[in-house]
PDB file with SEQRES, HELIX, SHEET and CRYST1 records, atoms N, CA, C and O in Angstrom:
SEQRES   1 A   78  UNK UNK UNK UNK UNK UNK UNK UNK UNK UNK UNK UNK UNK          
SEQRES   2 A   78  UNK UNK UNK UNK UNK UNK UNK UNK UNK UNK UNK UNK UNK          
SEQRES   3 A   78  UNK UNK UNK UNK UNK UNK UNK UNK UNK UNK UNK UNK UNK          
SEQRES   4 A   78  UNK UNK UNK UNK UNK UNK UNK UNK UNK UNK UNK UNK UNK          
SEQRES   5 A   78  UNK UNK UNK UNK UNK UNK UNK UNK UNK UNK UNK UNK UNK          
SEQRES   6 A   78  UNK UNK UNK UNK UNK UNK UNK UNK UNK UNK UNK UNK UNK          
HELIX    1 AA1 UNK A    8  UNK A   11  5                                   4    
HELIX    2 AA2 UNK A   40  UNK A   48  1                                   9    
HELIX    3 AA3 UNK A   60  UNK A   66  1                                   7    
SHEET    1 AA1 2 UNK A  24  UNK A  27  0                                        
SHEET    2 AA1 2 UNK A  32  UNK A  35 -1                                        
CRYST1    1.000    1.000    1.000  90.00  90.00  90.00 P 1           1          
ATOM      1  N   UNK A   1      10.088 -10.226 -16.781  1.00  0.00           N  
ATOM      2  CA  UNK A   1       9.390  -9.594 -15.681  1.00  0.00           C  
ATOM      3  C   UNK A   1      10.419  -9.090 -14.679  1.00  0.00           C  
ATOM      4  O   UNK A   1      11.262  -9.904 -14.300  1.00  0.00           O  
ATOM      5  N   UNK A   2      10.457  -7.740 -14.162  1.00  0.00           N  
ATOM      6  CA  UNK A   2      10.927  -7.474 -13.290  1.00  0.00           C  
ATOM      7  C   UNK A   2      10.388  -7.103 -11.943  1.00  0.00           C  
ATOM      8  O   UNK A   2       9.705  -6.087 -11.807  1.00  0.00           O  
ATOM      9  N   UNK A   3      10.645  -7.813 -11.051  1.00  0.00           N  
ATOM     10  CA  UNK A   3      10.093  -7.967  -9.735  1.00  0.00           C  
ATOM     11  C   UNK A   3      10.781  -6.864  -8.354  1.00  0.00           C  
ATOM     12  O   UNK A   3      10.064  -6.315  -7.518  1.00  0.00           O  
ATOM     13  N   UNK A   4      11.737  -6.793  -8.391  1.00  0.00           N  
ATOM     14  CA  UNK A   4      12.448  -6.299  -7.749  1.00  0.00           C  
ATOM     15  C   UNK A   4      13.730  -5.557  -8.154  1.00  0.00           C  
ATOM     16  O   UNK A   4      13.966  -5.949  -9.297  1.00  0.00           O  
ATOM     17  N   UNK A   5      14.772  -4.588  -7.745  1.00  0.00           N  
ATOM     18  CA  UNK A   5      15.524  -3.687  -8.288  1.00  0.00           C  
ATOM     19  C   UNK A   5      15.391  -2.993  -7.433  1.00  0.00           C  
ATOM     20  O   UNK A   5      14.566  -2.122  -7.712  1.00  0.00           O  
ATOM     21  N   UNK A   6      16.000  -2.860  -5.969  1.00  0.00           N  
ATOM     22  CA  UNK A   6      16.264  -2.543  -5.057  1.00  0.00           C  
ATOM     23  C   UNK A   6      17.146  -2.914  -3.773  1.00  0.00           C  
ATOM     24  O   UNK A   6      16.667  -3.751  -3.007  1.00  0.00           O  
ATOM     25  N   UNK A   7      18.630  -2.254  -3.423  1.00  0.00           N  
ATOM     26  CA  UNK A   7      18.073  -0.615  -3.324  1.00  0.00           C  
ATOM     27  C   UNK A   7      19.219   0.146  -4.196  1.00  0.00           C  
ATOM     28  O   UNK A   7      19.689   1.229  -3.849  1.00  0.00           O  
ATOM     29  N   UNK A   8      19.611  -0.557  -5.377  1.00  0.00           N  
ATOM     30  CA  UNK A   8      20.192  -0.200  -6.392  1.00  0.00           C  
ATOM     31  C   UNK A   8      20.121   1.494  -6.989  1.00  0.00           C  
ATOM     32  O   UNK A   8      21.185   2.087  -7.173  1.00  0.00           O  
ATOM     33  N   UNK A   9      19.126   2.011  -7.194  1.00  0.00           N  
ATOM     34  CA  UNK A   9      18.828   3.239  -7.323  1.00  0.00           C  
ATOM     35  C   UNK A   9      19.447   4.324  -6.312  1.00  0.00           C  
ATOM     36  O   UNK A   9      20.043   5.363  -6.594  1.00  0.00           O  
ATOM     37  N   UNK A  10      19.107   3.732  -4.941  1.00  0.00           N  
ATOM     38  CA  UNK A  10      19.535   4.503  -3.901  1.00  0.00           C  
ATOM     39  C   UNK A  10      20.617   4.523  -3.399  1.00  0.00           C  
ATOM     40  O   UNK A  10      20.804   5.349  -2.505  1.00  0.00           O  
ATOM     41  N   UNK A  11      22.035   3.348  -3.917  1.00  0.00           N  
ATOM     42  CA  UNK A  11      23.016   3.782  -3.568  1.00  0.00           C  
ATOM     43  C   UNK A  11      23.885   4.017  -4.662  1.00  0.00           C  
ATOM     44  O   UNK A  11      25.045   3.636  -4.816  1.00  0.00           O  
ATOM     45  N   UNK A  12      23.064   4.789  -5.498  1.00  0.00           N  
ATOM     46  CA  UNK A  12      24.191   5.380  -6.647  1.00  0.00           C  
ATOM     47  C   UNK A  12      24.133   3.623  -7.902  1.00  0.00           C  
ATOM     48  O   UNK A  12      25.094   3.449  -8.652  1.00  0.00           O  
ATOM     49  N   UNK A  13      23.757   3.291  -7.902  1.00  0.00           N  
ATOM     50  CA  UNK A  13      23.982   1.878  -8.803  1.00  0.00           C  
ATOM     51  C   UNK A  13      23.653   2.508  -9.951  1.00  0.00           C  
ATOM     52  O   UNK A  13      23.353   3.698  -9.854  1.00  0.00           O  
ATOM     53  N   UNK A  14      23.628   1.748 -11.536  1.00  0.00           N  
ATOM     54  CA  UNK A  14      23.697   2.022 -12.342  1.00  0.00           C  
ATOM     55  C   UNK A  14      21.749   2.357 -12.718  1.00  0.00           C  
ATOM     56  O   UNK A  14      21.239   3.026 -13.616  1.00  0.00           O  
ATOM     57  N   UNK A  15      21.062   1.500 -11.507  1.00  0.00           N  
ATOM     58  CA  UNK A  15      19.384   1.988 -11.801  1.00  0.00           C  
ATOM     59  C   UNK A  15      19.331   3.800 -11.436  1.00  0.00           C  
ATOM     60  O   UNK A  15      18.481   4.611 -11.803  1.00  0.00           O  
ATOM     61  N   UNK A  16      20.453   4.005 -10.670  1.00  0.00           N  
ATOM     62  CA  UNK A  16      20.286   5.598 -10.111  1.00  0.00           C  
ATOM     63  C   UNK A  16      20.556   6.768 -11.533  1.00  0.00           C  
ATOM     64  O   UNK A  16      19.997   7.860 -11.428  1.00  0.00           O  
ATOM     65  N   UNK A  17      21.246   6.548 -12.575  1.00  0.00           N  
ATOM     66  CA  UNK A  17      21.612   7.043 -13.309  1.00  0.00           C  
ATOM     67  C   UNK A  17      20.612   7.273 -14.685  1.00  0.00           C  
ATOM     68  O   UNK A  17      20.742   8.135 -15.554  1.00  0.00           O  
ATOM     69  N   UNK A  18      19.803   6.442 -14.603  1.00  0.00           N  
ATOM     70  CA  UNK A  18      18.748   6.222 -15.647  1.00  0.00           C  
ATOM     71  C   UNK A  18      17.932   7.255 -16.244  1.00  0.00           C  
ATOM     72  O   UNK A  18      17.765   8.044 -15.314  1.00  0.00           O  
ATOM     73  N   UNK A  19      17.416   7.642 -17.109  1.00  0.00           N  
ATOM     74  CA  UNK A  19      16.778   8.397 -17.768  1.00  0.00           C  
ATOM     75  C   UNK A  19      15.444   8.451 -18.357  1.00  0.00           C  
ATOM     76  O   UNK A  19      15.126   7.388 -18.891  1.00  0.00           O  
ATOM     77  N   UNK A  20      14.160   9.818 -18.444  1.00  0.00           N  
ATOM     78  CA  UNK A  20      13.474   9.286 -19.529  1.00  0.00           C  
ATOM     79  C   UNK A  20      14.544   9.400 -20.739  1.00  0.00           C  
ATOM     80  O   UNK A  20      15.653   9.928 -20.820  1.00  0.00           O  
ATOM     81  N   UNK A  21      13.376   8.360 -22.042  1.00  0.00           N  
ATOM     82  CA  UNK A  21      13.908   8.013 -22.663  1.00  0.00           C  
ATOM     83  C   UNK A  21      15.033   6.819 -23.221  1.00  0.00           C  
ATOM     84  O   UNK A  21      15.362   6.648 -24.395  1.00  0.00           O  
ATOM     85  N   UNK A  22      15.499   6.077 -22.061  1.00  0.00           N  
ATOM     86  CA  UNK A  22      17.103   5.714 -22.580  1.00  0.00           C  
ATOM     87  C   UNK A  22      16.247   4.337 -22.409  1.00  0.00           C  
ATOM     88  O   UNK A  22      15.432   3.980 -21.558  1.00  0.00           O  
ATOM     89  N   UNK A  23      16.761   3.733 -23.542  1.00  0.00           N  
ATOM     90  CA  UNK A  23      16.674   2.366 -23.379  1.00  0.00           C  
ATOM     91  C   UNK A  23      16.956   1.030 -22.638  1.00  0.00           C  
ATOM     92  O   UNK A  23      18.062   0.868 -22.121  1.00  0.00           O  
ATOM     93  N   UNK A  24      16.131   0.196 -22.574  1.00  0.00           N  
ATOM     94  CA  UNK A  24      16.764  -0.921 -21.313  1.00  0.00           C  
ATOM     95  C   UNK A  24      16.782  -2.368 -22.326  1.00  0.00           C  
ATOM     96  O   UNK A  24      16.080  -2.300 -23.334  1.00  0.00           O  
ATOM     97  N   UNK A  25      17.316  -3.259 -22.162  1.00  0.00           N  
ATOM     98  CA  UNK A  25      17.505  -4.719 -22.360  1.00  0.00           C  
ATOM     99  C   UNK A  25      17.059  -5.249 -21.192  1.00  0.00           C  
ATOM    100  O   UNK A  25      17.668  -5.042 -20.142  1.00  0.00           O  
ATOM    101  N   UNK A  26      15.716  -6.143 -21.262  1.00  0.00           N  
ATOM    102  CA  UNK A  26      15.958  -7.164 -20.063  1.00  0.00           C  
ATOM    103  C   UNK A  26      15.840  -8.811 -20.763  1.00  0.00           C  
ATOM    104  O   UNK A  26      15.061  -9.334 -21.560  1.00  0.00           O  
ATOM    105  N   UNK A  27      16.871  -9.215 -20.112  1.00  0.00           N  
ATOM    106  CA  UNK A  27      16.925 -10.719 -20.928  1.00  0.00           C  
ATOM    107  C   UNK A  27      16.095 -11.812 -19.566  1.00  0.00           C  
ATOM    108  O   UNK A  27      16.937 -12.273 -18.796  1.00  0.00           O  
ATOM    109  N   UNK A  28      15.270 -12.044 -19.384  1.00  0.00           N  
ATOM    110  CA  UNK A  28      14.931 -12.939 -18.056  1.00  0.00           C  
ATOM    111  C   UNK A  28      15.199 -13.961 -18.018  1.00  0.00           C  
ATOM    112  O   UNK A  28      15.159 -14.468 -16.898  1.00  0.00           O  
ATOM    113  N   UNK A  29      15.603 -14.806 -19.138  1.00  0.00           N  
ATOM    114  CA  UNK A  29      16.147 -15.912 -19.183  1.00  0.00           C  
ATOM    115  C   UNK A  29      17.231 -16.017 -18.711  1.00  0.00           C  
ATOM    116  O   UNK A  29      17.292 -17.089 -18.109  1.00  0.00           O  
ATOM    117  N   UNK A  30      19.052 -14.923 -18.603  1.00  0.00           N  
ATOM    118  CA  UNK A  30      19.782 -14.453 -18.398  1.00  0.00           C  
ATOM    119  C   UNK A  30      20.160 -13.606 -17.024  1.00  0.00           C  
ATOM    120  O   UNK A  30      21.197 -13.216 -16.487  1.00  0.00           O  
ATOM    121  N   UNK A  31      18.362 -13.525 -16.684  1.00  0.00           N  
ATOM    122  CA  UNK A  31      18.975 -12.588 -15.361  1.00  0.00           C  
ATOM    123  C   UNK A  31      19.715 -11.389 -15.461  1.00  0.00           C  
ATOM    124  O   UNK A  31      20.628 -11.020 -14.723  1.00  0.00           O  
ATOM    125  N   UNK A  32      19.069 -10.616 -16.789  1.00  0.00           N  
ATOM    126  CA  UNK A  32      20.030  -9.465 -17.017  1.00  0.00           C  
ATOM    127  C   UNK A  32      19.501  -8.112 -17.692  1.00  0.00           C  
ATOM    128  O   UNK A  32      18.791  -8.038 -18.694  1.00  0.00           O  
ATOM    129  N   UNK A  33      19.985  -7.102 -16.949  1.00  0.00           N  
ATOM    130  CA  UNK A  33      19.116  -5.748 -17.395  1.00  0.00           C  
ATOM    131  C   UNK A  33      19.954  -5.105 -17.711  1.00  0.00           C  
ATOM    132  O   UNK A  33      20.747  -4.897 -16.793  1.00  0.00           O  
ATOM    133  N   UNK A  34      20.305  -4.449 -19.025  1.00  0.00           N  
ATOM    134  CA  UNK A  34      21.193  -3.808 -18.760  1.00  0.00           C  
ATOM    135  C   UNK A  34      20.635  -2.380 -19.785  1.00  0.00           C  
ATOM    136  O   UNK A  34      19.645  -2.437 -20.515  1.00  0.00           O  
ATOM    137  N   UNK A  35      21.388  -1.342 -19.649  1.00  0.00           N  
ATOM    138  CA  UNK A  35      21.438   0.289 -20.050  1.00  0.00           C  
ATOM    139  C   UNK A  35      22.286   0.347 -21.159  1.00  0.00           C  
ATOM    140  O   UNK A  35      23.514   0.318 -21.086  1.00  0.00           O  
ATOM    141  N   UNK A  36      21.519   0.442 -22.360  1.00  0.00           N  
ATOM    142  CA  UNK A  36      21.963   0.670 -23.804  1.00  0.00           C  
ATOM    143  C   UNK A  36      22.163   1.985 -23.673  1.00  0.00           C  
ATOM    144  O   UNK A  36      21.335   2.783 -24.113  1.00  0.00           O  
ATOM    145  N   UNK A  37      23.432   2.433 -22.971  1.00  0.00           N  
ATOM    146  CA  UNK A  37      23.952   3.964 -23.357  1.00  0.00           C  
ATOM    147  C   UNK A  37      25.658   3.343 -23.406  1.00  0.00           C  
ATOM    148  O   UNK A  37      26.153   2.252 -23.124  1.00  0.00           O  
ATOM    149  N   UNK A  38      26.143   4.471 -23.845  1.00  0.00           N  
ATOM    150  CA  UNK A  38      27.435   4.262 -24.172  1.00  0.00           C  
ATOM    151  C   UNK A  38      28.415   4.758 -22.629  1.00  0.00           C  
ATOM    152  O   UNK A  38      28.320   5.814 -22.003  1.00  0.00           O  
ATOM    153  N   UNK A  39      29.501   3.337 -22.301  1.00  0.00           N  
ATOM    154  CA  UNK A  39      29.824   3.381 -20.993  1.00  0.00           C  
ATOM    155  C   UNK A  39      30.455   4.599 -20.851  1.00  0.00           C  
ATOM    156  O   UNK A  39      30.880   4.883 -19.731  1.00  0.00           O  
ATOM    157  N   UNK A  40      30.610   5.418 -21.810  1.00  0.00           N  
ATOM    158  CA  UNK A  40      31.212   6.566 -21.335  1.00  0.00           C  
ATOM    159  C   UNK A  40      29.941   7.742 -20.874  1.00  0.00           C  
ATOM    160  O   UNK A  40      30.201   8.804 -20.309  1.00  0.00           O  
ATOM    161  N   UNK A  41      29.147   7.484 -21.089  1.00  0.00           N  
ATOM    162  CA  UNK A  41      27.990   7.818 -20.632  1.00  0.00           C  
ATOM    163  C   UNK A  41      27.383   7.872 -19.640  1.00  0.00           C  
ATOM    164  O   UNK A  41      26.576   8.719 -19.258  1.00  0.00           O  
ATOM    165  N   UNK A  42      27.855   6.685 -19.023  1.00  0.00           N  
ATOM    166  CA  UNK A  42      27.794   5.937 -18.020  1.00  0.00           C  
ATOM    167  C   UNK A  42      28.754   6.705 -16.640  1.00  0.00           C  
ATOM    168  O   UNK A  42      28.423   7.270 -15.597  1.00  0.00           O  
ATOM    169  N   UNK A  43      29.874   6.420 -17.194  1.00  0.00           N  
ATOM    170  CA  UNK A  43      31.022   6.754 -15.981  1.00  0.00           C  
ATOM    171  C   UNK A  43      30.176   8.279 -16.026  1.00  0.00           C  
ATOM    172  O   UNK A  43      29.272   8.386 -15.197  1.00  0.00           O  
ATOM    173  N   UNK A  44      30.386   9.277 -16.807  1.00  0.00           N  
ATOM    174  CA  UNK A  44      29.953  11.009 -16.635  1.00  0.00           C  
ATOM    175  C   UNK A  44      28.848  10.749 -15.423  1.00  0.00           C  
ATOM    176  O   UNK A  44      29.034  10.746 -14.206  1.00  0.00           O  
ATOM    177  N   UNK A  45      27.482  10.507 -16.278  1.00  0.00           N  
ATOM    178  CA  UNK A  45      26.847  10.539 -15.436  1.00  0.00           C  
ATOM    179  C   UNK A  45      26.960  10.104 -13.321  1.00  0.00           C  
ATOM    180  O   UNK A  45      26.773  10.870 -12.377  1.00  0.00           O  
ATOM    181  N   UNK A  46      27.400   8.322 -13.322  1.00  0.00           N  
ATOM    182  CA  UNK A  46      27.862   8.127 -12.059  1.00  0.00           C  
ATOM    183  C   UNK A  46      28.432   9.282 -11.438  1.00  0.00           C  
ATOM    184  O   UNK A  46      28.067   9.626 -10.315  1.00  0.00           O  
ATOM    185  N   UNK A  47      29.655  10.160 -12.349  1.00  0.00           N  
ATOM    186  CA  UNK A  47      30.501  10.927 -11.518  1.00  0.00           C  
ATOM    187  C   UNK A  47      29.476  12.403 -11.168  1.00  0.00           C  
ATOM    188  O   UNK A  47      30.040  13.112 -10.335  1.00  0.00           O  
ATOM    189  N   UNK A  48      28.213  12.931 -11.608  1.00  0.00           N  
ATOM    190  CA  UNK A  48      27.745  13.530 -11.551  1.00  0.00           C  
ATOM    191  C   UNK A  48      26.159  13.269 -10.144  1.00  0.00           C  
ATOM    192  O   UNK A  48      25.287  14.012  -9.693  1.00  0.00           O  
ATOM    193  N   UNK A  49      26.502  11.997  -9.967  1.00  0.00           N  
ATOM    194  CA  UNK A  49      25.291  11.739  -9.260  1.00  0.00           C  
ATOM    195  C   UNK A  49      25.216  11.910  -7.896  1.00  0.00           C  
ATOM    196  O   UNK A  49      26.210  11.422  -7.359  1.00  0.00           O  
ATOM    197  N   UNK A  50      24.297  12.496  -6.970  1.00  0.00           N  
ATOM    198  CA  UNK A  50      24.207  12.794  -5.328  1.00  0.00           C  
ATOM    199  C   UNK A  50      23.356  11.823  -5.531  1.00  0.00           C  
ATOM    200  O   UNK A  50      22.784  11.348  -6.512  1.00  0.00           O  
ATOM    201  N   UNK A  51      23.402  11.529  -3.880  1.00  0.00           N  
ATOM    202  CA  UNK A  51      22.461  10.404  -3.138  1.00  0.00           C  
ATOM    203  C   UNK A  51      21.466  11.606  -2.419  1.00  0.00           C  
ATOM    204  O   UNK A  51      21.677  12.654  -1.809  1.00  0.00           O  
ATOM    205  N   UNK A  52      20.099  10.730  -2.912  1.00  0.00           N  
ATOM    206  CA  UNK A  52      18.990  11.405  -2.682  1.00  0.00           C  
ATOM    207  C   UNK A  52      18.810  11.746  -1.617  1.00  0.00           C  
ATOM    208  O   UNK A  52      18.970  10.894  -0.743  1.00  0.00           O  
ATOM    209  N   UNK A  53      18.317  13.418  -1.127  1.00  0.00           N  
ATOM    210  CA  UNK A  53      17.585  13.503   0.375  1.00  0.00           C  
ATOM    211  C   UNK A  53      17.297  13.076   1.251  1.00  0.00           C  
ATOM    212  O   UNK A  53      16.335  12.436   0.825  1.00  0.00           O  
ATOM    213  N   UNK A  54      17.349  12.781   2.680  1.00  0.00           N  
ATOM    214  CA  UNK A  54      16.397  11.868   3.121  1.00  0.00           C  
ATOM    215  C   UNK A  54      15.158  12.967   3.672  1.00  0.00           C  
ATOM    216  O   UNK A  54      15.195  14.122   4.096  1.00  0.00           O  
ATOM    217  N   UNK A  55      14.162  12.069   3.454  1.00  0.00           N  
ATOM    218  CA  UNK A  55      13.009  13.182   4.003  1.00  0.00           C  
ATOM    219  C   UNK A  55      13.165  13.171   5.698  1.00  0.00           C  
ATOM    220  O   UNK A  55      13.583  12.262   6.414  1.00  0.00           O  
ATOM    221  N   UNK A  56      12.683  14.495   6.061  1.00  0.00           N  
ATOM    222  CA  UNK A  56      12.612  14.511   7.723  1.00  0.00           C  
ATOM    223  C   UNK A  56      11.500  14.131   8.007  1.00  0.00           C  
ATOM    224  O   UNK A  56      10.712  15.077   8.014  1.00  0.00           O  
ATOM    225  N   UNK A  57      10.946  12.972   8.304  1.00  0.00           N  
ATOM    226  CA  UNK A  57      10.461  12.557   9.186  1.00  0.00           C  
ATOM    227  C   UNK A  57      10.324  12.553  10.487  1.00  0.00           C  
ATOM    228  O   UNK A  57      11.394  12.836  11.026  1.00  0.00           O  
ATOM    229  N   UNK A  58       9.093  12.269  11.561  1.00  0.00           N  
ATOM    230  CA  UNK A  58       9.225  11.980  12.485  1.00  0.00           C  
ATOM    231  C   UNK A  58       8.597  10.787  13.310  1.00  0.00           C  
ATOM    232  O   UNK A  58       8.016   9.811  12.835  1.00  0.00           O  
ATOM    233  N   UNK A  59       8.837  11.071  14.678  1.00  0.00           N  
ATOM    234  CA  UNK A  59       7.753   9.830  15.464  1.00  0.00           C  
ATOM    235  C   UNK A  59       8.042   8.186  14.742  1.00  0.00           C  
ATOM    236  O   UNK A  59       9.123   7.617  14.588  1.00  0.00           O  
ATOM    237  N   UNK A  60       6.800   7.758  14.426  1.00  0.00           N  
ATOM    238  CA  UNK A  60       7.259   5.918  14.502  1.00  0.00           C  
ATOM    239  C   UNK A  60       7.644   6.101  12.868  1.00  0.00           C  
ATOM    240  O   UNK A  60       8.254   5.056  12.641  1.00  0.00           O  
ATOM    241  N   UNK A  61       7.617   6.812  11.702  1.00  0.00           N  
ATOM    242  CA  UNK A  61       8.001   6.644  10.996  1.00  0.00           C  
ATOM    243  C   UNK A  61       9.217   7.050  10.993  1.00  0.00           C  
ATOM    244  O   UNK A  61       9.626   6.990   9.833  1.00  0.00           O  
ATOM    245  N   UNK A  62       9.902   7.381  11.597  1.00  0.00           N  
ATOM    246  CA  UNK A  62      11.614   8.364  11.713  1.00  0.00           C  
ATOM    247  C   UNK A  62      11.860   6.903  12.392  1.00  0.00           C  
ATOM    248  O   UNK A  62      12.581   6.107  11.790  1.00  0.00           O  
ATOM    249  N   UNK A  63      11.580   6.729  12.985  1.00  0.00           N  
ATOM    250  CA  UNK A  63      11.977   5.413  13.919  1.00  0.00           C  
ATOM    251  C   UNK A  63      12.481   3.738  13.141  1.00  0.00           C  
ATOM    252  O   UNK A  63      13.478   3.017  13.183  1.00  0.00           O  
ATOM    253  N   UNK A  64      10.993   3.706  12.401  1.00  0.00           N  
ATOM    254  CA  UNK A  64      10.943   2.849  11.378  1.00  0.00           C  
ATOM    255  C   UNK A  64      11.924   3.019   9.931  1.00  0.00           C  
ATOM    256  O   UNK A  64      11.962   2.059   9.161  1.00  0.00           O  
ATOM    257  N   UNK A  65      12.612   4.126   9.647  1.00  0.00           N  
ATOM    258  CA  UNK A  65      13.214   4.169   8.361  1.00  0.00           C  
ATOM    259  C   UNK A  65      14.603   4.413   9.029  1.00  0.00           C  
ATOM    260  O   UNK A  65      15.446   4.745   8.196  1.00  0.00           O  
ATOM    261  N   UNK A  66      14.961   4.355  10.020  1.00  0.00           N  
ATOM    262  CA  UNK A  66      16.122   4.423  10.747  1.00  0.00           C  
ATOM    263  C   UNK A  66      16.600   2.788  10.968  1.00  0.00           C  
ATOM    264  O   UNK A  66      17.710   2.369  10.639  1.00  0.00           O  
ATOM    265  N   UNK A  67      15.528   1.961  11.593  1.00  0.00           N  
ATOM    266  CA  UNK A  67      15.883   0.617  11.595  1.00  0.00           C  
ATOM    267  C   UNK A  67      15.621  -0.468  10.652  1.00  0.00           C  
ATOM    268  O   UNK A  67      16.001  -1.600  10.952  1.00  0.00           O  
ATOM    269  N   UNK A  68      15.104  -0.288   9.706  1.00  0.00           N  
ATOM    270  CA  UNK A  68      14.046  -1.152   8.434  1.00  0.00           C  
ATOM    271  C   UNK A  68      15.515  -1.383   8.007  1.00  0.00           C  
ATOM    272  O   UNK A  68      16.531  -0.708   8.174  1.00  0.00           O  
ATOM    273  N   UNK A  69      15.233  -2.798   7.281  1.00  0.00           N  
ATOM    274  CA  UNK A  69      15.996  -3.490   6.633  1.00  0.00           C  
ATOM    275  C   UNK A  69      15.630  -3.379   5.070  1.00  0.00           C  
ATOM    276  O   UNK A  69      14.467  -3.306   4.671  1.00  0.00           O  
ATOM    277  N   UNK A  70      16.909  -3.372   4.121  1.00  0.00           N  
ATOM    278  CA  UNK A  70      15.792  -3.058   2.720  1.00  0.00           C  
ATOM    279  C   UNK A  70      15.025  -4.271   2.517  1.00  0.00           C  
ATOM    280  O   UNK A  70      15.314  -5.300   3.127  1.00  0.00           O  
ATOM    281  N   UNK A  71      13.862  -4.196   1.523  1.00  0.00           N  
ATOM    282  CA  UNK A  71      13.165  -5.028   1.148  1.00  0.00           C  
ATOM    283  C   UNK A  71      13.766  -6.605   0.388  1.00  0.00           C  
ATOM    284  O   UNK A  71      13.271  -7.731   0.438  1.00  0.00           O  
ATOM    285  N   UNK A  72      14.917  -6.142  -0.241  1.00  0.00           N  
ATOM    286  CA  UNK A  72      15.288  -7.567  -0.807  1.00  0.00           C  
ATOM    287  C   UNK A  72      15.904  -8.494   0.496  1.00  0.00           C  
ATOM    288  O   UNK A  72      16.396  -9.613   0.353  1.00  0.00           O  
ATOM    289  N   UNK A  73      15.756  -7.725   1.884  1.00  0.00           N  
ATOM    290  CA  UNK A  73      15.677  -8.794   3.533  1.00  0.00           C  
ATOM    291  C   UNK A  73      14.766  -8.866   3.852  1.00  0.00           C  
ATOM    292  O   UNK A  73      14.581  -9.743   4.696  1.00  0.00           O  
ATOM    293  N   UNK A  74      13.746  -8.148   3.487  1.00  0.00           N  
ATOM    294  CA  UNK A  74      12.380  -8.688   4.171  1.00  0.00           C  
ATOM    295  C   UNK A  74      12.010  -7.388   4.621  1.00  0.00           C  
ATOM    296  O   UNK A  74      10.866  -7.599   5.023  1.00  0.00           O  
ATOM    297  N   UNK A  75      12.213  -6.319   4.792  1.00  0.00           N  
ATOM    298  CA  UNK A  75      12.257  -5.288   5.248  1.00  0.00           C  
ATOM    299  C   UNK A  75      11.674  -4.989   7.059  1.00  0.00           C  
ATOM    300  O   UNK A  75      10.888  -4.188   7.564  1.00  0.00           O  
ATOM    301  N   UNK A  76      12.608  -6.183   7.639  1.00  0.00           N  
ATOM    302  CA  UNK A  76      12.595  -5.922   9.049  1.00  0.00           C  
ATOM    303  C   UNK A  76      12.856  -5.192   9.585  1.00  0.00           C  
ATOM    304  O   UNK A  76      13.644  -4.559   8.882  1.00  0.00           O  
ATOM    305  N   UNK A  77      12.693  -4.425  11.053  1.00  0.00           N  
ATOM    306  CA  UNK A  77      13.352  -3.934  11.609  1.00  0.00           C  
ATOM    307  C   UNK A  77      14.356  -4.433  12.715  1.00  0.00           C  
ATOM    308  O   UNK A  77      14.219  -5.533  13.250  1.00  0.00           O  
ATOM    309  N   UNK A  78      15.264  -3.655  12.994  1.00  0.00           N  
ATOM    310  CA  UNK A  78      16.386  -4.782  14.040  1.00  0.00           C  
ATOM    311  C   UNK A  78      16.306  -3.724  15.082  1.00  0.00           C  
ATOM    312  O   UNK A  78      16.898  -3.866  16.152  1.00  0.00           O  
TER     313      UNK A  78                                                      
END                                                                             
């Protein structure tokens, strides 16, 4: 079961690189997910990847995604 996987995607981590199609391993016993592509596959892609947009927002939601903490903290604001 995977519960969480964040904010891995969003700072370029290896969830950001992912594909349809490409296969995953998750071992839960192990605590371990990993991307059955070949690491050279791997590095290309990373070196090809931008960090996503941020949307323009405004008002209490511009406010709120400016101070929010990610979710694997609780997703407070400070």
């Amino acid at each position: 079961v995977v519960g969480h996987i964040s904010p891995e995607a969003y700072v370029g981590g290896t969830l950001a690189i992912v594909k349809d199609g490409d296969e995953i391993f998750i071992d839960a016993k192990k605590d371990e997910i990993n991307l059955l592509i070949l690491n050279e596959e791997i590095e290309k892609r990373k070196k090809s990847w931008k960090p996503p947009l941020r949307k323009n927002v405004g008002g209490v939601l511009s406010k709120y995604s400016n101070t929010v903490s990610s979710a694997s903290k609780g997703a407070v604001t400070t």
